[in-house]
Residue, then its C-alpha position, 0 to 999 in steps of 0.5 A: x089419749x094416754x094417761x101416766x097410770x090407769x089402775x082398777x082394783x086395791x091398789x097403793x100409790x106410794x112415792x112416785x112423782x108424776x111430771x110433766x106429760x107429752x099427752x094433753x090428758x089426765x095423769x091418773x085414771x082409776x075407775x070404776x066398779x064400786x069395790x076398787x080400793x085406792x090408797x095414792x100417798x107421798x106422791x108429787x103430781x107437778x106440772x101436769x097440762x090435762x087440756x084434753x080430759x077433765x083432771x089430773x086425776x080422775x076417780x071414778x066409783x073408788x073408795x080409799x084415801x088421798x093422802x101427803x101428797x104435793x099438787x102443784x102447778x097444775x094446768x087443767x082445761x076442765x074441772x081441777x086437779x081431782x075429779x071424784x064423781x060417780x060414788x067415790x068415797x075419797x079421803x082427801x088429807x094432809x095433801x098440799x094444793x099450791x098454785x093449780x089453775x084450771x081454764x074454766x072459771x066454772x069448776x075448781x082448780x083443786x077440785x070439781x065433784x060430779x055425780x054422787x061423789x062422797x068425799x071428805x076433805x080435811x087437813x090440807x094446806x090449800x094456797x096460791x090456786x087461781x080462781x074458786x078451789x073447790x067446786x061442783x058440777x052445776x047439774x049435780x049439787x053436792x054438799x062439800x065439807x071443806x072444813x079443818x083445811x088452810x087456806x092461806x088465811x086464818x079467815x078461810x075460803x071466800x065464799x059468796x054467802x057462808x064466808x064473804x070475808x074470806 
């Protein structure tokens, strides 16, 4: 199963497009020893079908940001366009999220956090996603402050209790 990048280390991401795979798997891969260092900016992941592996981009033990970017039209199997687990501590802004979808109803088409993920996410335009947007893995409950973000309302994001008129 290959992947369009797979980097480890202080790396910069910056200007690439990221179309559609012949592999069925996840377009970015960075992992995994707690002092790599990942700035992925004014980037466009399109298109990408991750039906294999969870995600579109996988971040696993990495510090950094995600920011200006554009995530659209993405179809996952598992867990959303990003998956940060495993003490990430991502910046997640000024990105836009439109019309991802993942298969599962479970987890989010934009994002799905696993254990010990520690990410902000702010200043994202956030619309046209099918099903819930953000999520968490069930076994691993972790608190996602998803404020400061457009979600295609000025009421918010629905949620079942914080925001049902959302």
């Amino acid at each position: 199963i290959a992947t369009h990048l797979s980097v480890g280390g202080i790396f910069t991401v910056e200007r690439n497009w990221f179309g559609p795979s012949a592999t069925p798997s996840a377009s970015f891969h960075s992992c995994c020893h707690n002092n790599d260092v990942l700035f992925f900016r004014g980037n466009v992941v399109s298109g990408q079908s991750c039906l294999v592996r969870p995600g579109v981009m996988l971040l696993a033990g990495i510090s950094g940001e995600i920011s200006h970017n554009i995530f659209a039209n993405n179809l996952n199997a598992h867990i959303g366009v990003l998956y940060p687990f495993q003490e990430t501590r991502i910046w997640i802004h000024h990105n836009v999220f439109r019309g991802n979808e993942t298969l599962n109803p479970g987890y989010g088409s934009v994002m799905t956090t696993g254990p010990d993920a520690f990410q902000r996410f702010d200043s994202n335009l956030v619309n046209d996603n099918a099903g819930p947007t953000i999520a968490y893995l069930d076994i691993y409950h972790t608190v996602i402050d998803a404020r400061n973000n457009w979600w295609g309302d000025a009421s918010g994001p629905f949620h079942p209790t914080l925001n049902p008129q959302g």
